[in-house]
N, CA, C and O of each residue as an XYZ file, in Angstrom:
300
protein
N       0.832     -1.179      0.000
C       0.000      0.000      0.000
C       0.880      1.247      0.000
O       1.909      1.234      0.676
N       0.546      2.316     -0.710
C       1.500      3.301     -0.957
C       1.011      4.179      0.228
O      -0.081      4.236      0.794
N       2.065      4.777      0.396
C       2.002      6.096      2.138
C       2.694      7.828      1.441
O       3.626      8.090      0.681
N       2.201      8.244      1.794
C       2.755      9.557      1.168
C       3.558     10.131      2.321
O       3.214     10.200      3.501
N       4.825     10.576      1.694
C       6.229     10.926      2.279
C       6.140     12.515      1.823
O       5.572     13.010      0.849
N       6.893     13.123      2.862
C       7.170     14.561      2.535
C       8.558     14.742      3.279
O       8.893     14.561      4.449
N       9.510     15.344      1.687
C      10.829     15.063      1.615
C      10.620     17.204      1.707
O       9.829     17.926      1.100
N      11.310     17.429      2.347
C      11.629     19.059      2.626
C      13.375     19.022      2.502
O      14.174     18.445      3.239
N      13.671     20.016      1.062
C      15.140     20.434      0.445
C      15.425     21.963      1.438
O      14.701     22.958      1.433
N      16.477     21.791      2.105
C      16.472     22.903      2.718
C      18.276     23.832      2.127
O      19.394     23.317      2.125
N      17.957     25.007      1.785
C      18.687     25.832      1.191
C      19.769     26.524      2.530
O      20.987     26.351      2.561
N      19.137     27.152      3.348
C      20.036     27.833      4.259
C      18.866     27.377      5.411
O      18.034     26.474      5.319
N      19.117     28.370      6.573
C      18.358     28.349      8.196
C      16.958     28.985      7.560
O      16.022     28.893      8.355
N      16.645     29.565      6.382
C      15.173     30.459      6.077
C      14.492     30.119      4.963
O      13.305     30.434      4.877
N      15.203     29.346      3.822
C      14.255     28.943      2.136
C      14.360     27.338      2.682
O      15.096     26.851      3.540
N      13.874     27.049      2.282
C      12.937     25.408      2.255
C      12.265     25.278      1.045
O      11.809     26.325      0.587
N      12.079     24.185      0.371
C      10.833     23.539     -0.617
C      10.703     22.189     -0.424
O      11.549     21.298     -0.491
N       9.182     22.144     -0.101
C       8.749     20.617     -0.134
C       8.080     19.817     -0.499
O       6.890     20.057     -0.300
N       8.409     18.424     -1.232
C       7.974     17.582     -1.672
C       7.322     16.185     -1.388
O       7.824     15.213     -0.824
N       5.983     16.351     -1.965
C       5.255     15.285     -1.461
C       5.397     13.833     -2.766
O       5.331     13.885     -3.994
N       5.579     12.810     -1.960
C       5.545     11.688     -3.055
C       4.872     10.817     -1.978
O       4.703     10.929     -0.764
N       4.428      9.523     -3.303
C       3.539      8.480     -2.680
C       4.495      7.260     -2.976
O       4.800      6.923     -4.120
N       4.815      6.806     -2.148
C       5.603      5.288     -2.469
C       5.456      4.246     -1.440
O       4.615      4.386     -0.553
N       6.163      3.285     -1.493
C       5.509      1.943     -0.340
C       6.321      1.806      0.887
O       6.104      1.033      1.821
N       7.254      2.632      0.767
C       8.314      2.450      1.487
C       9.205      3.467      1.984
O       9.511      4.246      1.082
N       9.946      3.851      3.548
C      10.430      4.829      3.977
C      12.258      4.707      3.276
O      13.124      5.544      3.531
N      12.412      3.799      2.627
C      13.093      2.805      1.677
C      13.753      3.772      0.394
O      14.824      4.249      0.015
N      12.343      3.694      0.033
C      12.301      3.570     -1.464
C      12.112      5.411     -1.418
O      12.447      6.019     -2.434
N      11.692      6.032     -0.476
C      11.584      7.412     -0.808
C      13.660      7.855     -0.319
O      14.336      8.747     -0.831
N      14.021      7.042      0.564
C      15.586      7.269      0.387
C      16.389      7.562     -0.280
O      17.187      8.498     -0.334
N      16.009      6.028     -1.286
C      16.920      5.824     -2.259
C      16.692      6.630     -3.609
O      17.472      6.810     -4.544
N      15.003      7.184     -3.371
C      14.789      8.301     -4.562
C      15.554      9.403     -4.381
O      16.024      9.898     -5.406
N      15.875     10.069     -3.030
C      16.407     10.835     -2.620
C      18.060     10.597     -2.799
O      18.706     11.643     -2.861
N      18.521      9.836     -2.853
C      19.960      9.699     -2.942
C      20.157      9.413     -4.630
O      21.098     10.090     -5.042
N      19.591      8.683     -5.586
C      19.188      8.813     -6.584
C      19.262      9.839     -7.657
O      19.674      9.785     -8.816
N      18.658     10.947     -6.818
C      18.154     12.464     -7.987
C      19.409     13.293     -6.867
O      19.169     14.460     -6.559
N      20.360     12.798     -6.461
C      21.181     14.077     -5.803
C      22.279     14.404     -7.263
O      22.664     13.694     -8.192
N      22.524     15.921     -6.853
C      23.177     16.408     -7.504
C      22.543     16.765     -9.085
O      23.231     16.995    -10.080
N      21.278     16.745     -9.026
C      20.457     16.449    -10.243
C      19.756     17.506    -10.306
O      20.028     18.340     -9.442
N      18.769     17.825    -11.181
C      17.574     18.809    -11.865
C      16.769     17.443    -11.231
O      17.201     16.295    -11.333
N      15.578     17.807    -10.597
C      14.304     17.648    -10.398
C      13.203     18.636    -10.708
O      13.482     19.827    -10.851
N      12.279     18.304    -10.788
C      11.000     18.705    -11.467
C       9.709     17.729    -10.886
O       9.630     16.505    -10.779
N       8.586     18.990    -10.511
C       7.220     18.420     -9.663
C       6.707     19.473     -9.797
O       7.237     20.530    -10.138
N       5.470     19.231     -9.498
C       4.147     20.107     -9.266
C       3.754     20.378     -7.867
O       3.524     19.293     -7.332
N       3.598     21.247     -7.139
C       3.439     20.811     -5.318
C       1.765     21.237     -5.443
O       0.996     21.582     -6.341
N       1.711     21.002     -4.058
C      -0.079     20.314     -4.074
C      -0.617     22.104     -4.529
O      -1.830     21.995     -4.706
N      -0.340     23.141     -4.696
C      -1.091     24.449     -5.311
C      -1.031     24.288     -6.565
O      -1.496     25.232     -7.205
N      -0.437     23.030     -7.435
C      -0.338     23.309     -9.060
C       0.898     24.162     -9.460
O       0.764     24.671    -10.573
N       1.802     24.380     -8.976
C       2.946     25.223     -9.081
C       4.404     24.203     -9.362
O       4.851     23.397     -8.546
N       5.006     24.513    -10.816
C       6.022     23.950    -11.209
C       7.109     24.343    -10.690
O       7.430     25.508    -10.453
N       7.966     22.974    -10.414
C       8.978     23.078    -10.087
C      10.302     23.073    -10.129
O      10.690     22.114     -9.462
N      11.308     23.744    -10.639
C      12.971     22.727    -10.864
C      14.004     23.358     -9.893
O      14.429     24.511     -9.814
N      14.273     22.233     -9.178
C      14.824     22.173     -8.075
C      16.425     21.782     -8.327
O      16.437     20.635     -8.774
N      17.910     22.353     -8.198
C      18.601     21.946     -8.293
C      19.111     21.632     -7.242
O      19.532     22.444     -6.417
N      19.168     19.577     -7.050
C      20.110     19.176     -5.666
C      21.008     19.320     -5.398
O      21.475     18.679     -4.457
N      21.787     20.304     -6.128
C      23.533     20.254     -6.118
C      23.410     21.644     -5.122
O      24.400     22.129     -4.574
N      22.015     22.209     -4.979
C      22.290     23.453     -3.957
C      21.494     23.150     -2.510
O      21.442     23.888     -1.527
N      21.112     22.310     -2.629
C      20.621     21.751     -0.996
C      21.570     21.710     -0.477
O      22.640     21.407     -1.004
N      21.315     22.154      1.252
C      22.686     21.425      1.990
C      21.905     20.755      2.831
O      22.655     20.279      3.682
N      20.799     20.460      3.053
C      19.977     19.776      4.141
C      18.674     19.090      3.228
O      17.970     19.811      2.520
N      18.484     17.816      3.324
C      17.261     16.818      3.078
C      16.481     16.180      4.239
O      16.864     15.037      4.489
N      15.613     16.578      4.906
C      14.762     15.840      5.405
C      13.130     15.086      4.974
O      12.179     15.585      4.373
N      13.313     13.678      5.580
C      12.140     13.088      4.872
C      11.357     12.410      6.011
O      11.868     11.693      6.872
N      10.160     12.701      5.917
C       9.254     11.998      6.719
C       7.866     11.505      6.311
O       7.141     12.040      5.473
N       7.544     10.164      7.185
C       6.075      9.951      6.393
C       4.884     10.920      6.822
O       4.748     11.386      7.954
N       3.941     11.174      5.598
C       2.879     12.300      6.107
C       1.973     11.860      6.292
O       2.002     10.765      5.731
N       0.880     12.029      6.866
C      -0.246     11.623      7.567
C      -1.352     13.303      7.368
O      -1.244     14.314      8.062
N      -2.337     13.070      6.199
C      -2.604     14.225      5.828
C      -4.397     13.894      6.738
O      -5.014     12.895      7.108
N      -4.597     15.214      6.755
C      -5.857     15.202      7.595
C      -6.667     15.514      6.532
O      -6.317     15.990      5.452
N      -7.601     15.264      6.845
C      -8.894     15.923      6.248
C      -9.665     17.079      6.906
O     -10.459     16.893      7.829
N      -9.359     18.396      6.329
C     -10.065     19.524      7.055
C     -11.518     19.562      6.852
O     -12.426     20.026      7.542
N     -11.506     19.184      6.151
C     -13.514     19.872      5.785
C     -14.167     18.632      6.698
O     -15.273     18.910      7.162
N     -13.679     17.386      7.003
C     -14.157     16.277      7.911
C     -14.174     16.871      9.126
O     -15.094     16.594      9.895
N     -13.151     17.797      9.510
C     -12.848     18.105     11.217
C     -14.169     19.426     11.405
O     -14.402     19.941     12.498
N     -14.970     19.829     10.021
C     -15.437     21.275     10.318
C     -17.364     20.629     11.248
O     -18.154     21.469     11.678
C-alpha cells in the first residue's frame, strides 16, 4: 500500500521547498532521494505550481512519512 512521504530540500536556516511523493516504502523514498542528488528535479506541489529544483544546492534533506488530515471532515 502506498504512504505519502514529505521530503523538505532545505537551502540555508530560512528557504525550504517541499515535496510530497507516494511510495511503499520509507526505503524507497531514500533511495529516490539519494538517486536524484546532484540532479535537476522537477514536480508540481499540491497548489499546481512547477517546479525545478537543483540538488547540487541543498545542503539539508529531510524526509518523513505524512499523515494528511482531512479539514472539511474536522469542520
Amino acid at each position: 500500500m502506498m504512504k505519502e512521504f514529505k521530503i523538505t530540500y532545505f537551502f540555508d536556516e530560512n528557504h525550504y521547498i517541499r515535496r510530497f511523493v507516494h511510495l511503499d516504502s520509507f526505503e524507497e523514498v531514500r533511495q529516490l532521494v539519494y538517486d536524484e542528488r546532484g540532479q535537476y528535479v522537477s514536480f508540481y506541489d499540491s497548489r499546481d505550481i512547477y517546479h525545478e529544483l537543483d540538488t547540487r544546492n541543498v545542503r539539508v534533506v529531510q524526509i518523513s512519512e505524512y499523515h494528511r488530515t482531512n479539514k472539511t471532515a474536522e469542520k
